[in-house]
N, C-alpha and C positions, 0 to 999 in steps of 0.2 A: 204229382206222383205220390200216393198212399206212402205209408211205413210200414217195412217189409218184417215183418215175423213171423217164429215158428214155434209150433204149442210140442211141447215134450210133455208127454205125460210118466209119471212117477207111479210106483208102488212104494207104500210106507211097511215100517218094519211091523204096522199094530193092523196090518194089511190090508190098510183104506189107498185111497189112488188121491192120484194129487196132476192136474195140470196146470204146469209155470209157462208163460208166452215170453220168448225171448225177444228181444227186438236189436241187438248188437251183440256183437263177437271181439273177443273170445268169450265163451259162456261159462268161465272162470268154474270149469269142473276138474277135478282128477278121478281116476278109476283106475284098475288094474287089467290088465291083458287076457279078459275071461270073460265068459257069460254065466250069471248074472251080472250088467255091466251096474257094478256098484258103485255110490259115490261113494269116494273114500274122502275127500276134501270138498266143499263147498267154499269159495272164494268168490270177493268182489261183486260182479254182477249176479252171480247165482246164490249168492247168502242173501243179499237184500231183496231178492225175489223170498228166499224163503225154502229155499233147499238146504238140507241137511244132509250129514251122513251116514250114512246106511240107508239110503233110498236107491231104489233099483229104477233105473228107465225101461223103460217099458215100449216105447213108442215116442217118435219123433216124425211131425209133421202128418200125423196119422199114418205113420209105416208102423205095423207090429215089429217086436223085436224076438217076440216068442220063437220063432221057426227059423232064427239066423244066425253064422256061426259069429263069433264078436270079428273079423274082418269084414264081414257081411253089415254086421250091424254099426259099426266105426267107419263106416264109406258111407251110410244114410245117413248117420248125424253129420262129417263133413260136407257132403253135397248139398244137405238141408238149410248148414249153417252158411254155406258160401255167400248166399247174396248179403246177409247181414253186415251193414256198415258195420267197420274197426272201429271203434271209438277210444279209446287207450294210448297215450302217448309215455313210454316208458322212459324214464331220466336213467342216467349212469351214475353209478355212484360216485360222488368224487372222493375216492380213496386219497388223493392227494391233499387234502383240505379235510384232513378227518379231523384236525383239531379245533376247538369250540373258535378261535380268534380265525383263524383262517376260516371256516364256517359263514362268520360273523361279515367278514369282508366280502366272501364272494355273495350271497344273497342277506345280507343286511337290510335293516328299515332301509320304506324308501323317504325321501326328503319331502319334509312338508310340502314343499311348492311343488312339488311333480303329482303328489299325490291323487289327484281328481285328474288329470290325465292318464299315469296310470292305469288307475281303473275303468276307465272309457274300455281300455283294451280287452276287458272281462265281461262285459255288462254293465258296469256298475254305473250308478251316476251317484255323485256327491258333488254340494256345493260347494265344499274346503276340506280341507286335512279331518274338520272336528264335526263334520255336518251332513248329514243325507240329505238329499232332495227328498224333499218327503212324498210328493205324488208317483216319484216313477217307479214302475216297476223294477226290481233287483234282481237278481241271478239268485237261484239258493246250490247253496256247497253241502256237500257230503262227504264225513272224514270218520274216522273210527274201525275202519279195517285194517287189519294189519297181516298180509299173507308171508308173513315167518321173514328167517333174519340169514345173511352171509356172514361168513368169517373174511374180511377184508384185508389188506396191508401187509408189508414187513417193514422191518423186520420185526415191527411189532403188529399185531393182527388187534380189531374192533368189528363189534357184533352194528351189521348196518340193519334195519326192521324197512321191512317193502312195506309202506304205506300207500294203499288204494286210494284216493279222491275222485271226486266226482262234481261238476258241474252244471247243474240245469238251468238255464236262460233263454229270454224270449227270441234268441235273434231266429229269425228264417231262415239261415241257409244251415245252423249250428244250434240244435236243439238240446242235446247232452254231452258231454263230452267227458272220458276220463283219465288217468295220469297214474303212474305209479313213480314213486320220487322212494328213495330211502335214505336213514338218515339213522346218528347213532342215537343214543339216550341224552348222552350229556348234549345234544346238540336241541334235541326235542323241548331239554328243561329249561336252558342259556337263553334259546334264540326264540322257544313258542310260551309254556309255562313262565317263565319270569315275566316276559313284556306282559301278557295278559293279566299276571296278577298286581304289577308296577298301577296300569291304567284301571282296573274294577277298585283297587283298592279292598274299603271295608266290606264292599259287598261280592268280594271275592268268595266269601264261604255260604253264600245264599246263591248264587251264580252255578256256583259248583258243589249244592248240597249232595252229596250220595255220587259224586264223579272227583275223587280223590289221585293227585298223581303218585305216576311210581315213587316207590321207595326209592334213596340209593342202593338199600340194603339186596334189592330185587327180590324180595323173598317171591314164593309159589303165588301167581294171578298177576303179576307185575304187567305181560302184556295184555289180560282184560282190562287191569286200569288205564293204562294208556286206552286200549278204545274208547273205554266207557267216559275218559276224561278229551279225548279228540270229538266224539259226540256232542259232546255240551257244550265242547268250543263252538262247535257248528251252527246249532241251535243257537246260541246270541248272535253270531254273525249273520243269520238268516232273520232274527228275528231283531236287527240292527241297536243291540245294546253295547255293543262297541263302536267305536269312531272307525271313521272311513282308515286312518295314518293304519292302526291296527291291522285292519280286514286287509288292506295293501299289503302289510309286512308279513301275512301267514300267506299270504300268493306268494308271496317274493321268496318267503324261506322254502315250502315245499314246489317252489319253480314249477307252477301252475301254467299250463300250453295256454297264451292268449286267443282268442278267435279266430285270429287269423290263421295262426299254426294248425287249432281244432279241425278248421277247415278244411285245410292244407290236407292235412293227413287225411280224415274223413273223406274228403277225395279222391287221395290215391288207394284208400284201401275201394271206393266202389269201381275204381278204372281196372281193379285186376290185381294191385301190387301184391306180390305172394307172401303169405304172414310168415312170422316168425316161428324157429322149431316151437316154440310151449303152442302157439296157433293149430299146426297144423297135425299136432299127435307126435314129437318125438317122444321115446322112449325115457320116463324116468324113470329115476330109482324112488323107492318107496322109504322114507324117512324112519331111523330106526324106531323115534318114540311120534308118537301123533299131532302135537304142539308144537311151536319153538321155544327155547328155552329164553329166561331172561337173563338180565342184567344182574348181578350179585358184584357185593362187598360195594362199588362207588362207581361213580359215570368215568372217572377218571382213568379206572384202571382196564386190562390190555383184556383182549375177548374171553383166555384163557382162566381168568380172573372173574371177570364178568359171569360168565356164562356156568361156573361153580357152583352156586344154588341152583336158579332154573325154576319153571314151571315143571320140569321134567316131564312134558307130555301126557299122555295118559296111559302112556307103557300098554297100550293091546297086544305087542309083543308082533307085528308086523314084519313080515320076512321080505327081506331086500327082494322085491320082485318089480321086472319092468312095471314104468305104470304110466298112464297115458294122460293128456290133460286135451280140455277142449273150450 
């Protein structure tokens, strides 16, 4: 049986057209409750495609959208998107372990000797903790999105960041698969940044020329560095300049769904299982600035603290209007 996808075509705002082919759902779009259906957020699967915002759909599955009112038109992209395998396995924050040591405890490195077991469960083959087999094929990871942050906890509250990942490996029955995990700053620098720059060592600043991590400070672009610094992690890990113990303990911290889970789920979403409100069009509200804000003053302190500086979005000045995702 073929891979099921469906071609959306776009108008650009420099009024060229543009066709993206989806092949998995959600198609990580937001839009507002109108025609022109415009994207107002590009997320996950549909940024790595290469959609932006302020692109208008136009047609989906070669249906015009010209002639239909947006109920009309939000029933063909659902019906269109239906067959599309779920690929997304969404973690829960664990507010309860929001501090770096209890972090540390629940997905902590894994133990050398487990290590190359482990990663069986991924794809991976390694010959020890320190060692790839060098002939087999590997899975490659994809990290660097980040679709905005919750205010978590009491009675003191922490800024969590939804981290998107992604998975491609050769197995047959589980060809892609992706995860959203979140997790706070100070957990991203303890439990990912420090181990990574422990083991590169001197060639930490050739590794990661021009992919610098957050400040404490969080000043304005705090959450592009994080992508642009989650990226380059990716990129060694794909391109095996780290040891196997490493590539286990960033599965192990952002609690990466193994194959069989991938499976699991990929399965019940083609039996029918009905997706979640963001899946199927619940109504959201429209975020007051365009961005999420960051981390400001230290990783330590409480979100209200944190979140003080900020990227501060891009202020378009956005009027709380339902708005829909797909």
């Amino acid at each position: 049986q073929g891979m099921v996808s469906v071609d959306v075509q776009f108008l650009k705002p420099d009024g060229g057209e543009e066709t993206k082919t989806f092949s998995s759902r959600p198609l990580g779009m937001e839009f507002f409750m109108r025609m022109p259906m415009v994207v107002t957020k590009a997320k996950a699967a549909s940024r790595e495609l290469g959609v932006q915002k302020g692109w208008v759909i136009k047609a989906v599955g070669g249906e015009s959208f010209d002639a239909l009112d947006f109920a009309s038109a939000y029933n063909v992209l659902k019906q269109a998107t239906q067959p599309l395998k779920q690929e997304i396995v969404v973690r829960e924050p664990p507010v309860d372990e929001a501090s770096v040591a209890s972090m540390t405890a629940k997905v902590g490195p894994v133990e050398q000797g487990e290590v190359t077991t482990y990663l069986k469960r991924f794809g991976y083959s390694a010959s020890s903790h320190s060692a790839w087999e060098k002939s087999a094929p590997q899975p490659e990871i994809h990290l660097g999105v980040i679709d905005g942050h919750k205010e978590l906890g009491a009675p003191c509250t922490h800024t969590w960041y939804a981290l998107h990942c992604r998975l491609a490996c050769s197995e047959a029955n589980v060809q892609s698969f992706r995860w959203q995990v979140e997790r706070r700053l100070a957990h991203l620098r303890a439990c990912l940044h420090d181990p990574v720059k422990r083991e590169i060592g001197k060639e930490y600043d050739n590794f990661f020329a021009g992919a610098h991590f957050a400040h404490h400070g969080g000043p304005p672009g705090t959450t592009a560095r994080l992508e642009v610094w989650l990226g380059a992690l990716a990129k060694l890990m794909n391109e095996r300049k780290v040891t196997p113990s490493l590539v286990a303990a960033t599965l192990r911290f952002l609690e990466a769904p193994d194959l069989s889970e991938a499976a699991k789920s990929q399965g019940s979403a083609a039996e029918g299982t009905p997706p979640t409100d963001g899946e199927n069009g619940s109504p959201q509200a429209s975020p007051a600035a365009d961005g999420p804000k960051d981390d400001a003053a230290n990783d330590d302190k409480t979100d209200s603290e944190e979140e003080a500086a900020g990227d501060g979005g891009s202020g378009d000045g956005s009027q709380a209007e339902p708005q829909r995702m797909s």
